[in-house]
C-alpha positions as CSV (number, residue, x, y, z in Angstrom):
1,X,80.7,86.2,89.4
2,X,81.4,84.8,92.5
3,X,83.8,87.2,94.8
4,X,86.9,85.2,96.0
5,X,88.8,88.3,97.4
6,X,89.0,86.9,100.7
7,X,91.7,84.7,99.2
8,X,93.9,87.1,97.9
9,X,97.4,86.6,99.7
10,X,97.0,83.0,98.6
11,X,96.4,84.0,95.2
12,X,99.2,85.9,95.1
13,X,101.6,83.5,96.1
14,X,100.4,81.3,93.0
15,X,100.6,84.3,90.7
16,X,103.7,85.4,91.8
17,X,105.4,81.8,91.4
18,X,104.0,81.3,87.7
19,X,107.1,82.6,85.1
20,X,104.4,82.2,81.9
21,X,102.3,85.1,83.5
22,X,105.1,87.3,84.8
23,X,106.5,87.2,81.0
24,X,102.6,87.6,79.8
25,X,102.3,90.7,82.2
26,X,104.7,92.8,80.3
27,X,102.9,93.6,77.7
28,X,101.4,96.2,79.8
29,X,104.0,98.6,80.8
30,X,106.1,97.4,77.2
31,X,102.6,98.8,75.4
32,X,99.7,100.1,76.7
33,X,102.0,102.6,79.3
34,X,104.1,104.2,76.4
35,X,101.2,104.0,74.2
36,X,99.4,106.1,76.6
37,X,102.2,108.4,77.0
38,X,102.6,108.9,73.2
39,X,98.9,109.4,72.8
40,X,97.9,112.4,75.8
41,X,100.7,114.0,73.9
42,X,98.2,114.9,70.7
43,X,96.0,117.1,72.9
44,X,97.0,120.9,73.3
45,X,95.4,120.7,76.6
46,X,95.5,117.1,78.2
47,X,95.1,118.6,82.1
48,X,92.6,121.1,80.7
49,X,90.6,117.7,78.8
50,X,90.9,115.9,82.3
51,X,89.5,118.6,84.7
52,X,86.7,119.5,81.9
53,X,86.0,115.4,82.0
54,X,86.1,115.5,85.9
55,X,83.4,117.9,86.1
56,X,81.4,116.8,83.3
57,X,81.5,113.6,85.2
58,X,80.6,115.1,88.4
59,X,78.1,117.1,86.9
60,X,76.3,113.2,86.1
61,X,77.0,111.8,89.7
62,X,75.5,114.9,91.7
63,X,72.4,115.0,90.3
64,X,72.0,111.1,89.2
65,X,68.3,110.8,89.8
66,X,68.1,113.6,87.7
67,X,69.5,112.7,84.7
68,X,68.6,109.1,85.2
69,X,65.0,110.4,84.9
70,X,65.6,112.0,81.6
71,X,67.2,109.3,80.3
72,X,64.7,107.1,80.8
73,X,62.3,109.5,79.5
74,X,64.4,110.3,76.2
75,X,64.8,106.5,75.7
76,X,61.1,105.6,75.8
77,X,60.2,108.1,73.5
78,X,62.9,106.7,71.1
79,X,61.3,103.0,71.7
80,X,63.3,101.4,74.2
81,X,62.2,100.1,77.1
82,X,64.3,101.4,80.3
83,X,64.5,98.9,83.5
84,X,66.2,99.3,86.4
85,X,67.5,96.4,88.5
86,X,68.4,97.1,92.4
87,X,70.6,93.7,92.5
88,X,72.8,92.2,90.4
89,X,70.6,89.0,90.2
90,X,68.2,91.0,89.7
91,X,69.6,92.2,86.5
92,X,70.1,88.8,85.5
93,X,66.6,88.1,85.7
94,X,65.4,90.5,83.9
95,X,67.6,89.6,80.8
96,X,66.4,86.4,81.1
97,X,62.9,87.5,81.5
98,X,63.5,89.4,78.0
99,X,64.9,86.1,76.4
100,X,61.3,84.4,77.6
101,X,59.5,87.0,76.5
102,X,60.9,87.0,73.0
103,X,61.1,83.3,72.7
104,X,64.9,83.3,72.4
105,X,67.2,80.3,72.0
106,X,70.5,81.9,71.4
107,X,72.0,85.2,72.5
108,X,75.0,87.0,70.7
109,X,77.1,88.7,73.7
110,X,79.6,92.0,73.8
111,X,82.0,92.1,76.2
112,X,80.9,94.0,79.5
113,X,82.1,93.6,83.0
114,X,78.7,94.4,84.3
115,X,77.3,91.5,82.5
116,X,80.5,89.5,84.8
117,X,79.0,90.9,88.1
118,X,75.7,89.8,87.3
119,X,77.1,85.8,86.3
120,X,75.1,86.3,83.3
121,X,76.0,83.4,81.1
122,X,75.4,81.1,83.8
123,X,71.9,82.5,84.4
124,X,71.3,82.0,80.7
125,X,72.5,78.7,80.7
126,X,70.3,77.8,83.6
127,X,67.8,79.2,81.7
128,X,68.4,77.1,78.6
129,X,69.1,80.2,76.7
130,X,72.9,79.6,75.0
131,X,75.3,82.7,75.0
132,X,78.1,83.4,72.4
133,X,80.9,85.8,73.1
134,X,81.8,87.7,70.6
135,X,84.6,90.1,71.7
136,X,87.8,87.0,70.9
137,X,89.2,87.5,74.2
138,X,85.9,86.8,76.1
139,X,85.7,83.8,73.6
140,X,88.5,82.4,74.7
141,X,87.9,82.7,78.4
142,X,84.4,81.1,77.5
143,X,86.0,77.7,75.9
144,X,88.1,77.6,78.6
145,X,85.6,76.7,81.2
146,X,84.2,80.2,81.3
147,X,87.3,81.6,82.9
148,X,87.3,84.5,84.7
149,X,88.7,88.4,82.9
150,X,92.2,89.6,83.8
151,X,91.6,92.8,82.6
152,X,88.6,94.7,82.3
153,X,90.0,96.2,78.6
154,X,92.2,92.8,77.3
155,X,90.3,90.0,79.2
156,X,92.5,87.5,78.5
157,X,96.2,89.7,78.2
158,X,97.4,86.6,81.1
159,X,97.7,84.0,78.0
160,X,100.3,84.2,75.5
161,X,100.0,83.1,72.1
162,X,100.9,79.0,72.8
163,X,98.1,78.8,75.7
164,X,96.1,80.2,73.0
165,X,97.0,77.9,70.2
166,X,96.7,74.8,72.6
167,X,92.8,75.8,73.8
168,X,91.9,76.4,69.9
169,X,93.3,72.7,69.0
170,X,91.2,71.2,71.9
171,X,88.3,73.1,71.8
172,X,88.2,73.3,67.8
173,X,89.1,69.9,67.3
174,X,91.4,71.1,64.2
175,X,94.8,71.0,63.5
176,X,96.7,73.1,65.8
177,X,97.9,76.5,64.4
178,X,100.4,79.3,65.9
179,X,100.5,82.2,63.3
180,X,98.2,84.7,64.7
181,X,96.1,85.9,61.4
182,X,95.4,82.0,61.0
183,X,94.2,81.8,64.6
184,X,91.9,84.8,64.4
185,X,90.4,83.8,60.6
186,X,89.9,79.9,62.5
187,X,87.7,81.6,65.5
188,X,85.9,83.9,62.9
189,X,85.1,80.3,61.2
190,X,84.0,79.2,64.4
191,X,81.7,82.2,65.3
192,X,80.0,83.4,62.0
193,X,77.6,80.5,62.1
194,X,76.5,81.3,65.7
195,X,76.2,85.2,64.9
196,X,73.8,84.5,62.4
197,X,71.5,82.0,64.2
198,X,71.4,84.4,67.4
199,X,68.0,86.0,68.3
200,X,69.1,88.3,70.9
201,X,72.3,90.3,71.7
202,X,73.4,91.7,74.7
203,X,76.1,94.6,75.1
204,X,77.0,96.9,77.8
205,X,77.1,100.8,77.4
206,X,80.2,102.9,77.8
207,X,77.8,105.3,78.7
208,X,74.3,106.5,78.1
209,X,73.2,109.8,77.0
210,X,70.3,111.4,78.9
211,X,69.2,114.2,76.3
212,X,69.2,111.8,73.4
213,X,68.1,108.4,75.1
214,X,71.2,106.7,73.2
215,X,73.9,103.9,74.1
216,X,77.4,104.9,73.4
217,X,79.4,101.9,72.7
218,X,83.2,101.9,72.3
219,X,85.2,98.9,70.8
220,X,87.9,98.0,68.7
221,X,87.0,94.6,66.9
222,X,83.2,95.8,66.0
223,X,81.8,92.8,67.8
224,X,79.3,95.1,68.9
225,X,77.6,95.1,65.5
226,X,76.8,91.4,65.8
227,X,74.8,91.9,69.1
228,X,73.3,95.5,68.0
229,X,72.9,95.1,64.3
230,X,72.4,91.3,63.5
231,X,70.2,89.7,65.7
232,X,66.8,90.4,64.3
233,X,64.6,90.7,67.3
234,X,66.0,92.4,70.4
235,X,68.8,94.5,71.6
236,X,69.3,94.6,75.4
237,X,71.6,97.2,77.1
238,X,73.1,96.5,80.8
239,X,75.4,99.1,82.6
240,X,75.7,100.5,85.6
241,X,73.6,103.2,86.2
242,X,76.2,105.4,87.4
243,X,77.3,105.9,83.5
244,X,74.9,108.2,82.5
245,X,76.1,111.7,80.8
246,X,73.8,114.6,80.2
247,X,75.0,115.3,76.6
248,X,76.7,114.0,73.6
249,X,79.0,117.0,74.4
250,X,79.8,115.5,77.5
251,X,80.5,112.0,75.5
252,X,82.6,113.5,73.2
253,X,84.7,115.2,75.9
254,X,85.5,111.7,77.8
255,X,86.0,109.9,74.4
256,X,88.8,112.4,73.8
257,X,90.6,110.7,76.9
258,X,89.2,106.9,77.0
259,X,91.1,104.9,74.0
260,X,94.2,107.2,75.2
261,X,93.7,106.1,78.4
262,X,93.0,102.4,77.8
263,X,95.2,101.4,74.8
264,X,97.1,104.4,74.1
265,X,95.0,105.3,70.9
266,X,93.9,108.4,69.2
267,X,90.7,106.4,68.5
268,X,89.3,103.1,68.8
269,X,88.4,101.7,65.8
270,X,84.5,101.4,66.2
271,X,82.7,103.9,68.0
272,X,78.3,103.4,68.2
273,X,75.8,106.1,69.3
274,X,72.7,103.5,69.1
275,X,69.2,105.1,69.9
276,X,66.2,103.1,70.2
277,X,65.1,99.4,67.7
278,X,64.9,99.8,64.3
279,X,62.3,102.3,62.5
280,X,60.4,101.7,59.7
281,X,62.5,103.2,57.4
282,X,65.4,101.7,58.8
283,X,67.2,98.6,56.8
284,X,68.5,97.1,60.0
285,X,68.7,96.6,63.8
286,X,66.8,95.3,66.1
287,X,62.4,95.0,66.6
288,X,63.1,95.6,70.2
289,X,65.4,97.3,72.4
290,X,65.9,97.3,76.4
291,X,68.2,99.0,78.8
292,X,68.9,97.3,82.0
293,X,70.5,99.9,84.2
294,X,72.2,98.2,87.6
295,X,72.5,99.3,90.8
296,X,74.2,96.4,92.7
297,X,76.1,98.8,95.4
298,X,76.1,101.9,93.5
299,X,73.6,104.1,95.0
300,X,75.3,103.1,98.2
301,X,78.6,105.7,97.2
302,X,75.8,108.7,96.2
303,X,77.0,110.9,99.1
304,X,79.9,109.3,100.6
305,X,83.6,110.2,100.9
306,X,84.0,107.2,98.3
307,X,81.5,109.3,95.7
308,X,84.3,109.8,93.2
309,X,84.9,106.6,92.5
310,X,81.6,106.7,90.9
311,X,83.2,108.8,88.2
312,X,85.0,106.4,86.7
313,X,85.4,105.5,82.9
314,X,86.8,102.0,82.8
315,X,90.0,102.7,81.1
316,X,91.8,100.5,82.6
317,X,94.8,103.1,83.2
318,X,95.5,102.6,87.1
319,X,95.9,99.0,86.9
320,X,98.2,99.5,83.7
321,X,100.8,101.4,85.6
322,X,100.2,99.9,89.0
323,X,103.4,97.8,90.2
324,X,101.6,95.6,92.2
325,X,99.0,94.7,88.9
326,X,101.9,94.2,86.8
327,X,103.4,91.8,89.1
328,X,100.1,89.5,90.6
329,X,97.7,90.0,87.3
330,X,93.8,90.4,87.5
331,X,92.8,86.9,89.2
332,X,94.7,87.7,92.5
333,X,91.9,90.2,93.0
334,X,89.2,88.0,93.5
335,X,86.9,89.4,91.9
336,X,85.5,91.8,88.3
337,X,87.5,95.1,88.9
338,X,91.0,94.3,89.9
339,X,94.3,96.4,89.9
340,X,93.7,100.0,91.9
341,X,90.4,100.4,91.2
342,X,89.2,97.3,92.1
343,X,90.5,97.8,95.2
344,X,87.7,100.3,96.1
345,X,85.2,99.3,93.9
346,X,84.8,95.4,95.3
347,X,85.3,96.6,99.3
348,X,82.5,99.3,98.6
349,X,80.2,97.2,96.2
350,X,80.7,93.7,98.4
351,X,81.5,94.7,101.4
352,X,84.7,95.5,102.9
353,X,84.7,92.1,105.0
354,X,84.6,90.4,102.2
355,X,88.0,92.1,100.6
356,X,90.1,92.5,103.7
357,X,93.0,92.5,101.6
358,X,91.8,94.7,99.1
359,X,92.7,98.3,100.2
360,X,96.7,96.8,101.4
361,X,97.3,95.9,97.9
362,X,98.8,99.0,96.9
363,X,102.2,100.8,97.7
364,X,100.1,104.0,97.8
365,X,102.8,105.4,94.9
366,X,100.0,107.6,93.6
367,X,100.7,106.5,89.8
368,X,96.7,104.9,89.6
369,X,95.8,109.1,90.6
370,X,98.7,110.3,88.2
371,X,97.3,108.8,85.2
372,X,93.7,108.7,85.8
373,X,91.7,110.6,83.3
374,X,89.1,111.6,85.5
375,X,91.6,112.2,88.7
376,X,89.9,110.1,90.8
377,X,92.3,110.4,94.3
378,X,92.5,106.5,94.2
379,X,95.6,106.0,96.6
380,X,93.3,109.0,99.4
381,X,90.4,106.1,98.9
382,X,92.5,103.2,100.0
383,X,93.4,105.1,102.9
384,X,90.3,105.7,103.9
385,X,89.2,102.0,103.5
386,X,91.9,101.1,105.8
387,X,90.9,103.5,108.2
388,X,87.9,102.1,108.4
389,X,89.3,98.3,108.1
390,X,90.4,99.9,111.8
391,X,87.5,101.5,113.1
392,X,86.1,97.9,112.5
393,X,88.6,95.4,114.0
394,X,88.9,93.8,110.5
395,X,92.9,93.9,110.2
396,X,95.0,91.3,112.4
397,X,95.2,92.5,116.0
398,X,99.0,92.4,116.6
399,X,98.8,94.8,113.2
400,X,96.6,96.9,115.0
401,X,98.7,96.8,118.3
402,X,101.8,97.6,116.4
403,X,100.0,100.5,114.9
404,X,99.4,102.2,118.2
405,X,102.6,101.7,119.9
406,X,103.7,103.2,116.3
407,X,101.3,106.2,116.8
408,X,102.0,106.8,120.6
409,X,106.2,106.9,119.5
410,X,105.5,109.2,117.1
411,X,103.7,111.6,118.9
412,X,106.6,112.2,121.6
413,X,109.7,113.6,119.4
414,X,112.2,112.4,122.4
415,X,110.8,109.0,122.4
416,X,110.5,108.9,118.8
417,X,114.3,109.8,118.5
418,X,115.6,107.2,120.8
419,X,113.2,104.3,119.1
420,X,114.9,105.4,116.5
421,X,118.6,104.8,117.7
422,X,117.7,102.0,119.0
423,X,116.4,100.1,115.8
424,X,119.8,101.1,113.9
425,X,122.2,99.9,116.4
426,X,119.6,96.8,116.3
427,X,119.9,96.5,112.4
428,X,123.7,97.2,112.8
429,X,123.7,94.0,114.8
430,X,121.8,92.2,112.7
431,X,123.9,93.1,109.6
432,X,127.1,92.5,111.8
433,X,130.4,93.0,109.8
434,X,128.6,92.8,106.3
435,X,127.2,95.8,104.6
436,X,123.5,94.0,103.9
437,X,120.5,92.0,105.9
438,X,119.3,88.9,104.0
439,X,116.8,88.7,106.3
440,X,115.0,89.7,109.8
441,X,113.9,87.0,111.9
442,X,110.6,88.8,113.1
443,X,109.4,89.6,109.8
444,X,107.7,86.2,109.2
445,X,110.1,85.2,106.0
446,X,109.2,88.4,103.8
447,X,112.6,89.1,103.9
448,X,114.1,85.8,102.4
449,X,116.2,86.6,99.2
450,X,116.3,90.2,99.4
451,X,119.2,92.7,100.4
452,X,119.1,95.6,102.1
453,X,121.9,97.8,103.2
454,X,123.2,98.1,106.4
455,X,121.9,101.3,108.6
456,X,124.5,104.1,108.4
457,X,124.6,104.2,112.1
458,X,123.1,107.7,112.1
459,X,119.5,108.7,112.5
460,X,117.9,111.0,109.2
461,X,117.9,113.8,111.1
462,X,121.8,113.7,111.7
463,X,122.5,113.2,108.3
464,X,120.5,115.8,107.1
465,X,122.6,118.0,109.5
466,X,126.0,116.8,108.3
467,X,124.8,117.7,105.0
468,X,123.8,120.4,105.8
């Protein structure tokens, strides 16, 4: 997937300006937020289940090489093959080496953002391999011009029902339908003959279990089972190789947090522990079975003050509750991750030149941290990155000059105080015999249709005394 982050304010602008996705985006604080909050409430020991998760997590990143070793080793004996690709074209090219290999035509895919970093469907294509999505929001983003996820849990949460209905009609070439059991029962009609004619499938892995050799895959319409069980010749596996876990212990630990997290259930509905291709005894599953484990920027964090982001489960949680997500949607972010996360994950992966914008896209609330299951210090990471946006010259230079006469104010307490009573009398001005400012005439138009009350006239400090 191509990174457009570098266009973000524009993007906004659009997003903000569009009333069908502001309605669309309210699904997730109207849902998934009190969903979550109902959920965490079922465990006797939610903080306890976070920090245990943290470390267990941890445990993984520290000593990757480690456990990455094992894994491999585990999975081999099992049958698999393990593969490990530096780059995400590389990645692509080895799935596409597999199709070759195997003589497939057709490939049966589950939904997995990795597999979006890598552009794999258009390396397929170019391949003249064809590849069918089978989670129905990833579907529906493929019929529509292989559209881009909004989400990394509900791809396609930016569309409402009608969008939905219109694309079907189009696409399907059938009578146009709105009631949603009829919609879903028309793309299962649509799919079935396509599942059954695939030769290959292609999933990604929650995570993968180093002293079992096992794929842990979590979903909640079972699409899995047409790319793991189905397809008769080969299974392939691509994730990141930063989601191993040393124990099914450790899994079952994170799984206690990750549907709570992500969609504010007790459970999701399918949950598969898949280890190695089918055995002899066996009825089903797959003659052969790969793991492509990615790099793509990863190995880069091992070590850095940005390690902990490593940790992360894709829940889906910070962008949930964010209040900048909720208003601009996934797309603004230019690229696979958006919402809080993203905002670290595609300056760190890409490079931070190529998501300027990136690490200001967040009003540093802390909610992202608050509801994190695996307390990743998101809003400390952004401020980091825009320290070293900074160190590098990369934000606007009157920014930058404003910053240090900021900085040099603040460090002098008299100067600081009369800045201070400076600007009020200023805004007093400004406001003149009203009580609010519509807008400033330095601040570029950010200003326009908003009020703000008047300044009381006193500084904080002489409040604070009166009250006092």
């Amino acid at each position: 997937m191509q990174i457009q982050s570098m266009h973000f304010k524009a993007r906004v602008g659009e997003k903000l300006a569009d009333q069908r996705l502001q309605a669309n985006l309210k699904k997730l604080s109207t849902k998934w937020v009190s969903g979550r909050a109902s959920a965490i409430l079922e465990l006797d020991d939610f903080e306890g289940t976070r920090n245990a998760a943290k470390e267990r997590r941890m445990r993984a990143i520290e000593n990757l090489d480690v456990w990455l070793d094992t894994f491999e080793k585990k999975a081999t004996a099992q049958g698999a093959t393990v593969l490990y690709a530096e780059s995400a074209a590389d990645a692509s090219r080895l799935v596409v080496e597999i199709a070759h290999k195997h003589g497939v035509k057709k490939v049966t895919k589950s939904k997995s953002m990795v597999s979006e970093e890598m552009a794999l469907n258009k390396a397929l294509e170019a391949a003249g391999v064809q590849a069918v999505e089978t989670d129905l929001g990833e579907y529906i983003l493929q019929i529509n011009g292989n559209e881009a996820p909004s989400h990394i849990i509900a791809p396609v949460v930016h569309k409402d029902k009608e969008e939905i209905s219109d694309l079907f009609a189009r696409v399907h070439q059938r009578p146009r339908l709105t009631d949603i059991p009829q919609m879903t029962r028309e793309a299962r009609e649509m799919l079935r003959p396509q599942f059954l004619s695939a030769d290959m499938g292609v999933t990604g892995g929650n995570f993968v279990i180093a002293e079992t050799g096992s794929v842990a895959i979590v979903t909640n319409e079972g699409n899995e089972g047409m790319c793991t069980i189905l397809p008769p010749k080969v299974h392939v596996v691509v994730t990141g190789i930063e989601k191993v876990l040393p124990t099914l212990e450790d899994f079952a630990t994170v799984l206690r947090l990750l549907p709570r997290s992500a969609t504010g259930q007790s459970i999701s509905n399918y949950v598969s522990l898949l280890t190695g291709p089918k055995r002899d005894a066996d009825v089903e599953g797959p003659e052969h079975m790969y793991f492509v484990l990615v790099d793509a920027g990863r190995t880069g964090l091992v070590g850095t003050e940005f390690q902990e982001m490593l940790r992360c489960i894709r829940c889906g949680a910070c962008m949930n509750h964010c209040p900048v997500y909720q208003k601009i949607g996934g797309h603004s972010y230019g690229w696979v991750y958006p919402g809080p996360m993203g905002s670290v994950l595609t300056p760190s992966y890409a490079g931070i030149e190529n998501a300027v914008d990136l690490p200001q896209s967040s009003t540093l609330c802390g909610e992202c941290h608050v509801v994190c299951p695996v307390k990743i210090p998101l809003p400390d990471l952004l401020r980091k990155l825009r320290e070293k946006q900074v160190e590098k010259n990369l934000r606007p230079k009157t920014e930058r000059l404003a910053l240090r006469l900021w900085a040099f104010v603040a460090k002098r307490p008299a100067l600081y105080r009369l800045a201070t009573k400076i600007g009020v009398r200023f805004l007093r001005m400004m406001a003149g015999k009203g009580k609010t400012i519509s807008t400033l005439p330095f601040a570029g138009g950010w200003t326009d249709h908003r009020e703000m009350p008047a300044p009381s006239g006193k500084t904080f400090r002489e409040l604070y005394k009166q009250r006092r």
